[in-house]
C-alpha positions in Angstrom: 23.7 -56.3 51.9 26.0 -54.5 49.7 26.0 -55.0 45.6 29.7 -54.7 44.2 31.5 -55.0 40.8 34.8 -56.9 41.2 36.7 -56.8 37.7 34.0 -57.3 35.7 31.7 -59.5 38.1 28.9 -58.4 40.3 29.9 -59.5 44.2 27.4 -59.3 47.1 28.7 -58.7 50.7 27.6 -58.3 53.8 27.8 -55.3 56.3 31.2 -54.6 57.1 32.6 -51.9 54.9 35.4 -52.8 52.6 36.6 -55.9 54.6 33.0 -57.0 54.2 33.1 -61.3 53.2 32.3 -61.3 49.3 30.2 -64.0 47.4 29.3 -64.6 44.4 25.9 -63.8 43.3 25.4 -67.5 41.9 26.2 -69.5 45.4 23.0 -67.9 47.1 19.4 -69.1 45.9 18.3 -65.7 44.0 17.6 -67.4 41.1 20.2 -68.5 38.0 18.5 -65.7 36.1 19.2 -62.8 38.5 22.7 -64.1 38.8 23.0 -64.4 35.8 21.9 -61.0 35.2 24.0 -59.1 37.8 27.1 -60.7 36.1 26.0 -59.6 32.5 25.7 -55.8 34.5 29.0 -56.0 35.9 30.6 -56.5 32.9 28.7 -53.6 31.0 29.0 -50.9 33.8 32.8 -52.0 33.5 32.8 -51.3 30.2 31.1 -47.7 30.2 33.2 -47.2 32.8 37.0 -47.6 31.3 35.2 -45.6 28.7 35.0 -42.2 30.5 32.8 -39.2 30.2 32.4 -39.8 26.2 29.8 -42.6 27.9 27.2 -40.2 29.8 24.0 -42.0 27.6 25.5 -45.7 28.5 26.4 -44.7 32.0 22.5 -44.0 32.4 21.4 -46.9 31.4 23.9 -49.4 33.2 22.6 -46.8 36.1 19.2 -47.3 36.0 19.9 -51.4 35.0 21.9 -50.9 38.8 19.0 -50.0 40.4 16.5 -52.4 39.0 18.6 -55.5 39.6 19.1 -54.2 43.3 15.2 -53.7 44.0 15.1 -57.7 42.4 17.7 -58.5 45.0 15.8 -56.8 48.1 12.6 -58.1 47.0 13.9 -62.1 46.6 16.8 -62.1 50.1 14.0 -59.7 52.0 16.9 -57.4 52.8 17.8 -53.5 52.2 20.6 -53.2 49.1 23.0 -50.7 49.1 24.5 -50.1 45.5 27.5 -47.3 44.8 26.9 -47.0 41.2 30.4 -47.5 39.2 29.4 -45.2 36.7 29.1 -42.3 38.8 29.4 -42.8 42.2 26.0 -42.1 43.7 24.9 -44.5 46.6 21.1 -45.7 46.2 19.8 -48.0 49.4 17.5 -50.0 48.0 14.4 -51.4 50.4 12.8 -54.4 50.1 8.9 -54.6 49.4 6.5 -54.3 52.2 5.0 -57.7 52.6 1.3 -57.9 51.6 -1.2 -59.5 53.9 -1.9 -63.3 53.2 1.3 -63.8 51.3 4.4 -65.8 51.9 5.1 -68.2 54.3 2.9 -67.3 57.3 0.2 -67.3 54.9 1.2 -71.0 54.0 0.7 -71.8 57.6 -2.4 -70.1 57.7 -4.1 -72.2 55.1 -3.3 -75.7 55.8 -4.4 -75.1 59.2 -8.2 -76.3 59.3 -10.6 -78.0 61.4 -8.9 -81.1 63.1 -11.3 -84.0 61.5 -11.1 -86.4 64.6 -14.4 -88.2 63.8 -13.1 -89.4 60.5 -9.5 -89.4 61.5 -9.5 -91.5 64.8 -10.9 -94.6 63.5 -8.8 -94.1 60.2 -5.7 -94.3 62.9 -6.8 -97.2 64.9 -7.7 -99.2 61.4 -3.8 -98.9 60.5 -2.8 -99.6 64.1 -4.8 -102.4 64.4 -3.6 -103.5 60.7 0.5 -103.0 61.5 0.1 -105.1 65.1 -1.6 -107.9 63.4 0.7 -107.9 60.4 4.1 -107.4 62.5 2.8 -109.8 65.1 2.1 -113.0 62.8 4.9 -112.0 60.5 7.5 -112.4 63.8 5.3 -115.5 65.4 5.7 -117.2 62.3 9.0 -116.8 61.6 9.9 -117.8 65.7 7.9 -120.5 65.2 9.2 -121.8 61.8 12.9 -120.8 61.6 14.6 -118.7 65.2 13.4 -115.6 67.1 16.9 -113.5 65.9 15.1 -113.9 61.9 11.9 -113.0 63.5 13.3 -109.3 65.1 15.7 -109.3 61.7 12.5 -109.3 59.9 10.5 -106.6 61.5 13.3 -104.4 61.5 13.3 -104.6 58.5 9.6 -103.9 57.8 10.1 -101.2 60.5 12.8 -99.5 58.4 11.2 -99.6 55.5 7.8 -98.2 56.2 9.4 -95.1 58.7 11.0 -92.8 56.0 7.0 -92.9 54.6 5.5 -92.9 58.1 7.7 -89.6 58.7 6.8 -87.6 55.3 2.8 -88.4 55.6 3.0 -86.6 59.0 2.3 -83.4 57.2 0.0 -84.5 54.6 -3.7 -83.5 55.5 -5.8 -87.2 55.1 -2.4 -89.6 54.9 -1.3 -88.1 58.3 -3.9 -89.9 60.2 -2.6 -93.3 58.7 0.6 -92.1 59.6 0.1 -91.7 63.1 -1.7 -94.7 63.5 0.6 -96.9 61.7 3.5 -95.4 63.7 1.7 -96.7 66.9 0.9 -99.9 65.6 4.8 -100.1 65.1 5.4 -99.6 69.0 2.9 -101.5 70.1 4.1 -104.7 67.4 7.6 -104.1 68.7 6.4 -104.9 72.2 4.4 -108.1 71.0 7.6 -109.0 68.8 10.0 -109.0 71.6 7.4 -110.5 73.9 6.8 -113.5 71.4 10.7 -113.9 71.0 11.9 -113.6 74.0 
């Protein structure tokens, strides 16, 4: 990735020389801050650089502002920055930070993985399966019986779509996941009582 002052706003591109595809620091997720701060750099090296050689003190500062903003950027995208300072023309690559051990997002999937609790977690699935068939399957036998089959599958659809968005996000959770599961095959197994009792 390549840092870049257009006019007086700080433009990141890819690899690809001059013909390179430009964006704008504050469409990629670096932070409103570090955007914020490229463009606020931009503007000064622009500045100290219309201003010429009588600028040699600013031109080292806006310099070594450059460099620190681009070792910001490497360490948030995880990429090497190359910056051509505007002041004086010197091209720094900057690297990204070695990643430490236990950090980031393999270390994230290292820690929620733990021992799978199946004594405690099978009969906590079965509970909610057994709960969801019994529920779906007098909630539809009713309705058939009392009104028509067509509002008895219109009515566990509509349980069914309103419990599935919550089913699918406790998949992930530790302790709700084993609800989750078992609720999700109660739903499969009501569905086939439902139909049967309709039909």
């Amino acid at each position: 990735m390549e840092l870049r002052i257009k006019g007086e706003r700080a433009m990141l591109a890819g690899p690809g020389g001059e013909h390179a595809r430009e964006v704008d620091p504050r469409r990629l997720a670096i932070g409103a801050d570090l955007a914020q701060a490229l463009h606020e750099w931009a503007r000064v090296a622009s500045a100290v650089s219309r201003a010429g050689p009588d600028a040699d003190a600013a031109g080292a500062v806006v310099t070594q502002r450059g460099r620190q903003l681009a070792a910001r950027l490497a360490s948030v995208m995880g990429t090497q920055v190359r910056l051509v300072d505007p002041v004086s023309g010197i091209e720094t690559v900057v690297e990204p930070p070695p990643r430490q051990p236990g950090t980031g997002r393999h270390a994230r999937v290292r820690e929620i993985r733990e021992p799978t609790p199946w004594l405690t977690g099978l009969p906590v699935s079965v509970f909610s399966a057994v709960l969801v068939v019994v529920g779906m399957l007098a909630l539809a036998g009713t309705l058939a019986r009392e009104t028509s089959g067509w509002l008895a599958v219109l009515a566990a659809l509509v349980v069914t779509g309103g419990v599935a968005p919550s089913l699918w996000l406790g998949r992930r959770v530790p302790i709700l996941r084993w609800a989750a599961y078992g609720a999700g095959g109660g739903f499969v197994l009501a569905w086939i009582g439902v139909l049967a009792t309709v039909l």
